[in-house]
C-alpha positions as CSV (number, residue, x, y, z in Angstrom):
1,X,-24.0,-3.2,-13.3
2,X,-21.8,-5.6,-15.4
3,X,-18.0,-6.1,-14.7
4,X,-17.9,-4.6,-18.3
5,X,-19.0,-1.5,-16.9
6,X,-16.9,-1.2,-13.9
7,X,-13.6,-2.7,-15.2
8,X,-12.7,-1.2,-18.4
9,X,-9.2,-0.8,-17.8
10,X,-9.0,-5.0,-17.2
11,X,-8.8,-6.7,-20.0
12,X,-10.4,-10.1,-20.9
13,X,-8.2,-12.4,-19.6
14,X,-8.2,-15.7,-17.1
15,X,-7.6,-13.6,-14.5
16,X,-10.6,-11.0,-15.1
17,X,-12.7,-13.9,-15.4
18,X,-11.6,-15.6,-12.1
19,X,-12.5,-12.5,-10.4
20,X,-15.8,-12.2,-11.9
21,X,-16.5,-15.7,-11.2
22,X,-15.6,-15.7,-7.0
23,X,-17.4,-12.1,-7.0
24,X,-20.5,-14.2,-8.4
25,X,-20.5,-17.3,-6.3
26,X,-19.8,-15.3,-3.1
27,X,-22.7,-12.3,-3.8
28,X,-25.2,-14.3,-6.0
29,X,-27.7,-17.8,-5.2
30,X,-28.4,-19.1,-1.8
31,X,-24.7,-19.4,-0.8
32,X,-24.2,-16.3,-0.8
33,X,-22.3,-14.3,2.2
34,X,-23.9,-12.5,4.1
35,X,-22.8,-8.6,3.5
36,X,-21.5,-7.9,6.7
37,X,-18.7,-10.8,6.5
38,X,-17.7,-9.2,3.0
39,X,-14.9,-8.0,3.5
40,X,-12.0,-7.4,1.4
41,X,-8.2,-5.5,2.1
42,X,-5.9,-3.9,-0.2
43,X,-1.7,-3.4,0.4
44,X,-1.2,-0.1,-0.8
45,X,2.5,0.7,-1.8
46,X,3.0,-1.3,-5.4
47,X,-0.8,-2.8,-5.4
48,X,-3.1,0.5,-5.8
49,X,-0.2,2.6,-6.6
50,X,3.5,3.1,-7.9
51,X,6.1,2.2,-5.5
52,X,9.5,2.6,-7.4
53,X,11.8,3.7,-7.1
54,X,10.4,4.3,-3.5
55,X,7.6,3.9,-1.5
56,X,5.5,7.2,-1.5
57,X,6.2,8.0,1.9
58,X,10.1,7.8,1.9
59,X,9.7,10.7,-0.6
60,X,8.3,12.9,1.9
61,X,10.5,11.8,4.7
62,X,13.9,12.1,2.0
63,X,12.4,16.4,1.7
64,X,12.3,16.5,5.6
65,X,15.8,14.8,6.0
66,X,17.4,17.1,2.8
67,X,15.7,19.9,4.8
68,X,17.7,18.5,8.6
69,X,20.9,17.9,6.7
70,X,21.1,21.4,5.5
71,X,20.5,22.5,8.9
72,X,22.5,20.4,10.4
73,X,25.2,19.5,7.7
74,X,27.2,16.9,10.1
75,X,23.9,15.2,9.3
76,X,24.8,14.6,5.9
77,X,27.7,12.3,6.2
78,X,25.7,9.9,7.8
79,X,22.7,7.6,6.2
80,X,19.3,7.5,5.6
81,X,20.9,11.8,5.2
82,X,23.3,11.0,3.3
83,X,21.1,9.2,0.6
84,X,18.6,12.1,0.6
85,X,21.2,15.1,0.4
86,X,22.8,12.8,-2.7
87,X,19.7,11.8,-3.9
88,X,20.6,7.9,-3.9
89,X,16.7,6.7,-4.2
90,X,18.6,3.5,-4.9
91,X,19.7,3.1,-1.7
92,X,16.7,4.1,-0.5
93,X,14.5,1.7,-2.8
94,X,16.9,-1.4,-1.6
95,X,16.9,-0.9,2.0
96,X,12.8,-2.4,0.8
97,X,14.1,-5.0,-0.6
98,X,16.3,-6.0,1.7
99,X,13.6,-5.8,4.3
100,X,11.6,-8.6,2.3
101,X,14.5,-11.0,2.1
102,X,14.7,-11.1,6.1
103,X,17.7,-8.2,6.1
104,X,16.4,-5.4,7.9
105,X,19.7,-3.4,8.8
106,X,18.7,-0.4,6.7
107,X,15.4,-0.7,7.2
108,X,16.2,-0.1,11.2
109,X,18.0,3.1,10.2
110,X,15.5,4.4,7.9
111,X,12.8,3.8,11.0
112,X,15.0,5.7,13.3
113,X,15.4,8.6,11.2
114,X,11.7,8.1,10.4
115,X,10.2,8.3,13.8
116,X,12.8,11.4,15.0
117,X,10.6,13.7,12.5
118,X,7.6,13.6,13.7
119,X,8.6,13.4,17.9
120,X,6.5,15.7,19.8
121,X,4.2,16.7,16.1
122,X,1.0,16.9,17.2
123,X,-1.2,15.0,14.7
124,X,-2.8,18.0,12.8
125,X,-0.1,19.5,12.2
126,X,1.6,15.8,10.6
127,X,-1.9,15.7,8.9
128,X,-0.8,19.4,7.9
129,X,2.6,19.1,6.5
130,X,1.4,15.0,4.5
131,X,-1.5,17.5,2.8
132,X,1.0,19.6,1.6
133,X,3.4,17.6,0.3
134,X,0.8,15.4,-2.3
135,X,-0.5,18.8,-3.5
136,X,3.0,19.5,-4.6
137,X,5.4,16.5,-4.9
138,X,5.4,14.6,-8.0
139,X,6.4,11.1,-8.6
140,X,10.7,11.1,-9.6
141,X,10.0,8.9,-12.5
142,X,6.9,9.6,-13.7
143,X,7.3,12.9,-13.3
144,X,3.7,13.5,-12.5
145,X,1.4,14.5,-9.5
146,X,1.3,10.9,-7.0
147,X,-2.6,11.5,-7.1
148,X,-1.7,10.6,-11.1
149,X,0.2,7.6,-10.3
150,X,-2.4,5.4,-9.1
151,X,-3.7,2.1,-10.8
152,X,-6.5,2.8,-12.4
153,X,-7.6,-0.9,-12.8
154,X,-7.2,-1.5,-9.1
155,X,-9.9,1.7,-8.6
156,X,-11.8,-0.1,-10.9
157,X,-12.1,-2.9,-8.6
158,X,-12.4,-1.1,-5.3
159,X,-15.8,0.0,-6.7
160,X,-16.7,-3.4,-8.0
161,X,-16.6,-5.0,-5.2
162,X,-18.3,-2.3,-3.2
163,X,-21.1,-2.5,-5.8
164,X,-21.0,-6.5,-4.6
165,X,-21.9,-5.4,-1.1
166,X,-18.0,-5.5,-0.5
167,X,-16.5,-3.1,2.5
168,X,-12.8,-2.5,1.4
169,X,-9.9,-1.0,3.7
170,X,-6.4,-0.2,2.8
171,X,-3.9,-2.7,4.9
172,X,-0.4,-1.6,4.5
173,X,3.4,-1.6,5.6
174,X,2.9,2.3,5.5
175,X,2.2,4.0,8.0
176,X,-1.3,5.1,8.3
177,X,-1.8,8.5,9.0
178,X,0.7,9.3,6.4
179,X,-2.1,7.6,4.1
180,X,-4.9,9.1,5.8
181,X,-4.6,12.1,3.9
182,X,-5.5,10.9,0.0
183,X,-7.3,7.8,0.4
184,X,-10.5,9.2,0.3
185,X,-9.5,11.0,-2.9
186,X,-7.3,8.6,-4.4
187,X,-9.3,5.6,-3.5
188,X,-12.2,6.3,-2.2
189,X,-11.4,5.1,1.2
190,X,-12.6,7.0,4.3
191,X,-9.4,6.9,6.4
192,X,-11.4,5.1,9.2
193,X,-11.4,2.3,7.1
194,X,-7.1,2.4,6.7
195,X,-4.6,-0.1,8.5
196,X,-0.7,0.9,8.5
197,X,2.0,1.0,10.6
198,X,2.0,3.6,13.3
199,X,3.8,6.1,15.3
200,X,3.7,5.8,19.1
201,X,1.0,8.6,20.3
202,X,0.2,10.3,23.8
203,X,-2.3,12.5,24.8
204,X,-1.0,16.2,25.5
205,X,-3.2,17.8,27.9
206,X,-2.1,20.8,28.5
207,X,-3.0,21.4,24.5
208,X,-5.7,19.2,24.4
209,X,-4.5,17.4,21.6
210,X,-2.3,13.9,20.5
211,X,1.0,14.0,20.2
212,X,3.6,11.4,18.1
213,X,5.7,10.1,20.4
214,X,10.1,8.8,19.4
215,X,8.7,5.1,18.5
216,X,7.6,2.9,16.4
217,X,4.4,1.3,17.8
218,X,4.1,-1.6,15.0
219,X,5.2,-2.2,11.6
220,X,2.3,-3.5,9.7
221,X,4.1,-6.5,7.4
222,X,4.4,-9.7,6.9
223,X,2.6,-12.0,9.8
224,X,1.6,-8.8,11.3
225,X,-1.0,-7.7,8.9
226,X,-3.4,-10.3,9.4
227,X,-3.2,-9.8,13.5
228,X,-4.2,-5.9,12.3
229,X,-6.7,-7.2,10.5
230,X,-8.4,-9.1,13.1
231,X,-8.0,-6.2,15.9
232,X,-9.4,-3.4,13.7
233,X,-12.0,-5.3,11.9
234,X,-12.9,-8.5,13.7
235,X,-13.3,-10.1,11.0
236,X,-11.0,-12.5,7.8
237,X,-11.2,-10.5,5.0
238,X,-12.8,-12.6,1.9
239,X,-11.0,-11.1,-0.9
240,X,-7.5,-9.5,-0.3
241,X,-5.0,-8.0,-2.9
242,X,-1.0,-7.4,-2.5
243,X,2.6,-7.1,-4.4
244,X,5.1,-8.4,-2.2
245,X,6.4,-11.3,0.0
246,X,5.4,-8.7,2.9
247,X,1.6,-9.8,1.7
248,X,1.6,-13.4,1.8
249,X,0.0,-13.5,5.5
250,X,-2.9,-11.5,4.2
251,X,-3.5,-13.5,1.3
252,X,-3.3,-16.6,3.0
253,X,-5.2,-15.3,6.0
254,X,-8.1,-14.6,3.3
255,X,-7.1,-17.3,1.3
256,X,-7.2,-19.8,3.8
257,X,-10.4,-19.6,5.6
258,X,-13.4,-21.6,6.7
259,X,-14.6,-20.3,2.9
260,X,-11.9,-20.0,0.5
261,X,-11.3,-16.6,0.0
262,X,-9.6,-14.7,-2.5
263,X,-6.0,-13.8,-3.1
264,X,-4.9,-11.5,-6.0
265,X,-1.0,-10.8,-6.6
266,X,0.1,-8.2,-8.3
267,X,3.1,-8.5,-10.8
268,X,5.1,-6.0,-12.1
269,X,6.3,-7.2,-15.6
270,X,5.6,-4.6,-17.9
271,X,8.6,-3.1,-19.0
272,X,7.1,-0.5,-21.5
273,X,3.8,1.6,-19.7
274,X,5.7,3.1,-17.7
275,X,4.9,1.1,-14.8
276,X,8.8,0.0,-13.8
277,X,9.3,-3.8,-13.5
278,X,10.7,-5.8,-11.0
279,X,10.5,-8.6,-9.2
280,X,13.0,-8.0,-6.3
281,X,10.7,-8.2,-3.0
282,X,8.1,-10.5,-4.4
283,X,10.0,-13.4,-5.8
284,X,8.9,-15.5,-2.3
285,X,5.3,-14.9,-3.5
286,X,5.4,-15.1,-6.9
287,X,7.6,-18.9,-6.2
288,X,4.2,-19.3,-3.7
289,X,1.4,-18.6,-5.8
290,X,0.3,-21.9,-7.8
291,X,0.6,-23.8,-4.5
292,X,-0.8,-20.8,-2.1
293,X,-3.5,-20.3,-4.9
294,X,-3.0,-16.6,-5.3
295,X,-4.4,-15.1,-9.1
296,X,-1.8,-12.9,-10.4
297,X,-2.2,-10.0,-12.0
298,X,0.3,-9.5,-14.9
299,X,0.2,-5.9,-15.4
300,X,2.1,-6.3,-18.7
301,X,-1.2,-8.6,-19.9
302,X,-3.9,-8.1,-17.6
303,X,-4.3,-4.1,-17.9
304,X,-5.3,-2.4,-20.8
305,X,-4.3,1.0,-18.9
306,X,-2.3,1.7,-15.9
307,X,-2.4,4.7,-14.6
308,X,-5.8,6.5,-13.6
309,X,-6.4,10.1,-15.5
310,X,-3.3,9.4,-18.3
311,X,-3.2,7.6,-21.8
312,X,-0.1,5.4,-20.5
């Protein structure tokens, strides 16, 4: 099957044709790599899918906080509660930001309030509670389900590669079980085949089940994606895709291997899709990528279509 075939939504740019080209010399002839050492990871948040004017899973966590503040309404005077009762996703959306400048203050509070929700949940009933909230939340700006606000050209290339004898997983700053849930449907992923940050766990015997525990056991960014890499798949990922300067390990852990790899970096720059642009959290990367050797994606010129299952 022809990249024509499997990458409609691309359009026939430089960068198309760079992809097709390392796809070729790394599947086809007698250079060729072996299948099992194909191996190519994903960021999720902003590289398969929307992440303004907040990540995915600060949308759920905002619902749970509203839901604590009007419980507890001393909570509400108080952030990351006092953004979600007011519904400040700006605040919310910077404290990122911040994060990829090497500021983490609001991050820290966002994490604490983070990891409080889910102390003592046992992990079907987190599994439980994510389900529900992507049948029935829908993306503040697109104003659409988030199964709707998924990049359809990045699909496009999931299945590409795994048609190239590719094995793709999902690496991300988020934190896994929270994407466990809709990878397989949004991506295709099996969520054995998912990397993120994660919760602290412990095994409840009394209930015979796994509990979250009141920490954060890693946050899966910047220098420490490539060390998940290596512990969950033992292997450097050949090809690897990302937005943000929270990616640049990866890519260069891919990148920079015994054989060249691949590194593709997504930029937001179309102002008019419906795809909001920014650069704010990726200008370290973007200032990187000639000398690092990423491909970037414009998604103002590279696309034809953005969004999987809509005519935007």
């Amino acid at each position: 099957m022809t990249a024509a075939d499997t990458l409609p939504s691309w359009r026939h740019t430089r960068t198309r044709a760079d992809i097709e080209a390392f796809v070729a010399s790394v599947t086809e002839g007698p250079d060729a790599v072996p299948v099992a050492e194909r191996i190519a990871v994903f960021d999720n948040d902003g590289t398969l899918w929307s992440e303004k004017p907040m990540p995915t899973q600060l949308h759920y966590v905002v619902e749970q906080w509203r839901a604590a503040a009007e419980r507890n309404p001393d909570l509400a005077t108080r952030q990351p509660y006092l953004a979600a009762v007011s519904g400040d996703f700006g605040w919310l959306g910077s404290a990122i930001d911040k994060h990829y400048t090497g500021d983490d203050s609001d991050l820290t509070i966002i994490i604490q309030a983070l990891v409080g929700l889910t102390d003592g949940m046992s992990v079907e009933d987190y599994a439980r509670s994510v389900e529900e909230f992507y049948r029935t939340a829908q993306h503040p700006i697109l104003r659409r389900p988030y199964s709707a606000a998924v990049y359809q050209p990045m699909v496009e290339l999931l299945r590409y590669l795994e048609q190239h004898g590719f094995t793709c997983y999902i690496v991300s700053g988020g934190e896994r079980d929270f994407m466990r849930p809709m990878t397989q449907s949004n991506y295709g992923i099996p969520p054995e085949r998912v990397v993120g940050s994660a919760f602290g766990l412990a095994w409840d015997d009394d209930a015979a089940t796994v509990r979250y525990s009141s920490s954060l056991a890693f946050f899966d960014d910047g220098p420490e994606k490539p060390v998940r890499i290596w512990t969950r798949i033992g292997r450097r990922p050949l090809f690897a895709g990302g937005n943000s300067n929270g990616d640049t390990a990866m890519l260069d852990f891919s990148r920079r291997g015994p054989r060249p790899g691949f590194a593709l970096l997504i930029h937001h720059d179309d102002p008019d899709r419906g795809d909001t642009p920014y650069d704010a959290g990726a200008e370290k990367a973007l200032a990187a990528a000639d000398d690092s050797g990423y491909c970037v994606v414009s998604v103002r010129d590279d696309w034809d279509t953005i969004f999987a299952n809509t005519s935007i």
